[in-house]
C-alpha positions in Angstrom: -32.7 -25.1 -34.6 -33.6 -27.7 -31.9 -31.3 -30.6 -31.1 -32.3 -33.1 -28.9 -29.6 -35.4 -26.8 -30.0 -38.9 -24.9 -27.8 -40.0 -22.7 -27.8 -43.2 -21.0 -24.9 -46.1 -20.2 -24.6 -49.6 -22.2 -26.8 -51.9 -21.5 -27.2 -55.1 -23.4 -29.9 -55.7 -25.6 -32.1 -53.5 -22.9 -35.8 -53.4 -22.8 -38.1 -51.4 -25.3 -38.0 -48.0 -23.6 -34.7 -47.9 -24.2 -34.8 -48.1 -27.6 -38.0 -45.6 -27.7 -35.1 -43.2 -25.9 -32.2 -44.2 -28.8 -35.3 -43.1 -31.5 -36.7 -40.0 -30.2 -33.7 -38.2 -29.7 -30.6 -36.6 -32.7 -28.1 -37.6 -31.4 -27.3 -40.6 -28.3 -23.9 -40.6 -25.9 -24.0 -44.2 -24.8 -22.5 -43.3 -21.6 -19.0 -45.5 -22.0 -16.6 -44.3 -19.5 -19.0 -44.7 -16.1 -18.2 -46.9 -13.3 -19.4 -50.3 -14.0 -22.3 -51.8 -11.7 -22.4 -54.8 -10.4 -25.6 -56.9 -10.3 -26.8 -54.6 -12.6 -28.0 -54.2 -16.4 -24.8 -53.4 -18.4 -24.4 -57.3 -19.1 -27.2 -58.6 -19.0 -31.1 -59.1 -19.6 -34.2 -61.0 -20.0 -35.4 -63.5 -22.6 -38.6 -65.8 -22.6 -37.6 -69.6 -22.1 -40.6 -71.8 -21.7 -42.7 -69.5 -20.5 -40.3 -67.7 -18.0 -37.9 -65.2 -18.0 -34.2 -66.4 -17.9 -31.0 -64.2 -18.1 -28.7 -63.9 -20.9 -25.3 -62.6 -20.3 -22.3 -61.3 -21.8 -19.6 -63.3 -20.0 -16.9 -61.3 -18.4 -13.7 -60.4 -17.7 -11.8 -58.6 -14.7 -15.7 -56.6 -14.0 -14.9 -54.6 -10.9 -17.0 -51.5 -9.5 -14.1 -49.6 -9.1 -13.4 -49.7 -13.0 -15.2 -47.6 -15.8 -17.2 -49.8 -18.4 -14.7 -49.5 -21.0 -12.1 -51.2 -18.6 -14.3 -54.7 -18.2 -13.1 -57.1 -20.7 -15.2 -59.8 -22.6 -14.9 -63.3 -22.4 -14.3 -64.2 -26.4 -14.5 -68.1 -25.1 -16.3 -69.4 -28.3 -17.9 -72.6 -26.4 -19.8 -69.7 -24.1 -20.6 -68.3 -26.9 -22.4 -71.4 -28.5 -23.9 -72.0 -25.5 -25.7 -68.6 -25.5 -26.7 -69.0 -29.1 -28.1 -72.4 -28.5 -30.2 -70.7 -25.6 -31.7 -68.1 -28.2 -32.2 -71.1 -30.1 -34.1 -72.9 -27.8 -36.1 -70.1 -26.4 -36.8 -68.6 -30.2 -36.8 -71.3 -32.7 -40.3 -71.0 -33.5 -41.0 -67.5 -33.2 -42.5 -65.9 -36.1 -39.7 -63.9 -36.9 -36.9 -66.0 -35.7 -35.3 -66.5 -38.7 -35.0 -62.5 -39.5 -33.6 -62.0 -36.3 -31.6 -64.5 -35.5 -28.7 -63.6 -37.9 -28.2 -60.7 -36.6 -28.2 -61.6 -32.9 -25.6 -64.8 -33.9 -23.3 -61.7 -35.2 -23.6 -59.4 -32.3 -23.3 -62.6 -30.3 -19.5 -63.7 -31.6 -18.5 -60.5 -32.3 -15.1 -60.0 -31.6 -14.4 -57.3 -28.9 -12.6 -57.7 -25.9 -14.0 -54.9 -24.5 -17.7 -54.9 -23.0 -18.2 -51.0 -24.0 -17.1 -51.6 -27.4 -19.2 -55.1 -27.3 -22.4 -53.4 -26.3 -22.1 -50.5 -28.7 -21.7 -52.7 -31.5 -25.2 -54.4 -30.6 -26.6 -51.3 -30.3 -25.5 -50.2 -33.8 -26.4 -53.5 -35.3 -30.0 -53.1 -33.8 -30.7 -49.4 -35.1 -29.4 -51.2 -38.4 -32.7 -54.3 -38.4 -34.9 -51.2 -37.2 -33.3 -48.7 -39.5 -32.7 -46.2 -36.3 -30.8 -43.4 -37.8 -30.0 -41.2 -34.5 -26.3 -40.3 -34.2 -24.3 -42.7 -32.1 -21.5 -41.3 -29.7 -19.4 -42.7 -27.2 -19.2 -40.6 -24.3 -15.2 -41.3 -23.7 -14.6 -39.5 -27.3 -16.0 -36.7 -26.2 -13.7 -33.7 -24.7 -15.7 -32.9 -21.7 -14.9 -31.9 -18.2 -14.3 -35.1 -16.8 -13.8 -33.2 -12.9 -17.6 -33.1 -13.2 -19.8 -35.6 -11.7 -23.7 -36.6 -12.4 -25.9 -34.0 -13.3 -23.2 -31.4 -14.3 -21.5 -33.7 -16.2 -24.6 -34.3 -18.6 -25.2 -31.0 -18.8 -21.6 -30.3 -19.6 -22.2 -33.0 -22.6 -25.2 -31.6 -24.0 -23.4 -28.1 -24.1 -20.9 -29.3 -26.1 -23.2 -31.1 -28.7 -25.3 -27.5 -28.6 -28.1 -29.4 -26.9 -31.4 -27.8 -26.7 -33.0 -30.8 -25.3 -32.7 -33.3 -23.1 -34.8 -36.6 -23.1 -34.0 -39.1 -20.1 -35.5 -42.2 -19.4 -38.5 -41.6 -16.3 -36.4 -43.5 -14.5 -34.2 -40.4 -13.8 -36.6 -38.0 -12.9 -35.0 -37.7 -9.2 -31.2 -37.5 -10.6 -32.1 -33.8 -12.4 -33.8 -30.6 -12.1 -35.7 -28.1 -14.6 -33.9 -25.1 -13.2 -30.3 -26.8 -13.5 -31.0 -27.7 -17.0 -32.9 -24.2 -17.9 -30.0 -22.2 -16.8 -27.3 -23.7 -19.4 -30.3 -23.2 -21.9 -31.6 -27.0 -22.2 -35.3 -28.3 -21.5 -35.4 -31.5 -19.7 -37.7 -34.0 -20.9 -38.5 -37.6 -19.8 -39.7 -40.4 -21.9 -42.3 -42.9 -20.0 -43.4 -46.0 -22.1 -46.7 -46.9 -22.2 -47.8 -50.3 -21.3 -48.1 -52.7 -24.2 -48.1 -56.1 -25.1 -47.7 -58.6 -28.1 -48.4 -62.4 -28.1 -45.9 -64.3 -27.0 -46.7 -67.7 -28.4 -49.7 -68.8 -26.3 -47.7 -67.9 -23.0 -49.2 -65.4 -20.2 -47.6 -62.0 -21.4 -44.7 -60.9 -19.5 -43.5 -57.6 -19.8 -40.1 -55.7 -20.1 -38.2 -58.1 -21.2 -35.2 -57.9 -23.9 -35.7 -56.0 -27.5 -34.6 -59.6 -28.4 -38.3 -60.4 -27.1 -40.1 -57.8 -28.9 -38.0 -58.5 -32.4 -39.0 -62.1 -32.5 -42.9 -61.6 -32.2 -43.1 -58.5 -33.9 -42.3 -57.1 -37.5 -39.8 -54.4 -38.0 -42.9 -52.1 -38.7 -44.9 -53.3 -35.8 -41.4 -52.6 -33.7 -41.5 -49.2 -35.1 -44.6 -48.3 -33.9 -43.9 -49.3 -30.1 -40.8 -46.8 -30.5 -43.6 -44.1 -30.7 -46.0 -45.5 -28.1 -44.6 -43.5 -25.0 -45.2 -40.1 -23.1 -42.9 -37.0 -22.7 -43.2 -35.3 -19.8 -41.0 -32.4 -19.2 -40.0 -31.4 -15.5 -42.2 -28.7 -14.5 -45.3 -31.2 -15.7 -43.7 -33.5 -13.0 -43.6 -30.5 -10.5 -47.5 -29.6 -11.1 -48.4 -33.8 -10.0 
């Protein structure tokens, strides 16, 4: 029987074509017990204020490159907190489905986690909840892999043990694996690209890849659900043929 694994780090409240990943796949290792990146995603993303895109973070504590994402703290600093909440507020207020959304993102927003791992899964699982997403959720640093292993061999070593027959990565990865790596522990490798689309945002010049946040706020549960299918799977030899 066919068993398809994602695998990708925390990111919070990332773009669509993560989500269209989450959905397509069994089961989904959110990827825990990395290094954390600085400057990058993990913490962070983009929500529409005025017009423009403007960051929303998760404030931290002790982040470090040289630690794994499950060793960055969170700041639990309430007035932070608020401040983030009255940013959503401002940005969101009179979207059309602000006040389905909202709710949810004010618990996800004071959850209480002082770890950002643990703080991001938790958004994660709250959004499959609104969406009714019921793919598997792992955390990678409960797994009993080889952890001597690095990149590529160390996904493959986690989709043996979940007796992967799949794998589905973002397109993004597409130079980070091979086919014939993959095809010789007995997994196809599969990348998702999402297709262009785009939703009224208010009466504002569309602007694309921002947060799920975004996309709930202007967009029924059902109309979400059918962006989660508008994508392409490529698998690698179709990449090697281009």
């Amino acid at each position: 029987m066919a068993k398809i694994i994602g695998i990708m780090q925390p990111y919070f409240m990332p773009y669509i074509g993560y989500w269209q990943l989450l959905n397509a796949v069994d089961e989904y290792v959110v990827y825990d017990d990395v290094n954390f990146i600085k400057g990058g995603w993990i913490n962070r993303n983009r929500i529409l204020l005025n017009g423009q895109p403007q960051m929303i973070n998760v404030p931290m504590l002790g982040a470090s490159s040289n630690k794994l994402i499950n060793e960055v703290g969170v700041n639990s600093d309430q007035n932070i907190r608020n401040k983030t909440l009255r940013m959503l507020i401002a940005a969101y207020s009179k979207a059309p489905y602000f006040n389905d959304v909202y709710p949810m993102l004010e618990n996800v927003i004071n959850h209480e986690s002082g770890n950002l791992a643990d703080y991001i899964a938790y958004s994660i699982i709250r959004v499959c909840n609104y969406l009714n997403i019921d793919t598997k959720i792992l955390l990678s640093s409960s797994l009993n892999k080889d952890c001597s292993l690095r990149a590529q061999d160390k996904v493959i070593n986690i989709c043996s043990l979940l007796e992967a027959t799949c794998y589905y990565n973002a397109i993004g990865g597409q130079k980070l694996y091979d086919y014939k790596s993959f095809s010789n522990a007995g997994i196809d490798l599969c990348f998702l690209k999402t297709n262009f689309m785009e939703y009224k945002q208010f009466d504002n010049p569309f602007v694309e890849s921002l947060s799920i946040i975004d996309v709930l706020m202007f967009n029924s549960v059902d109309e979400v659900k059918t962006m989660l299918c508008d994508y392409e799977l490529i698998n690698q030899k179709q990449l090697e043929l281009r």
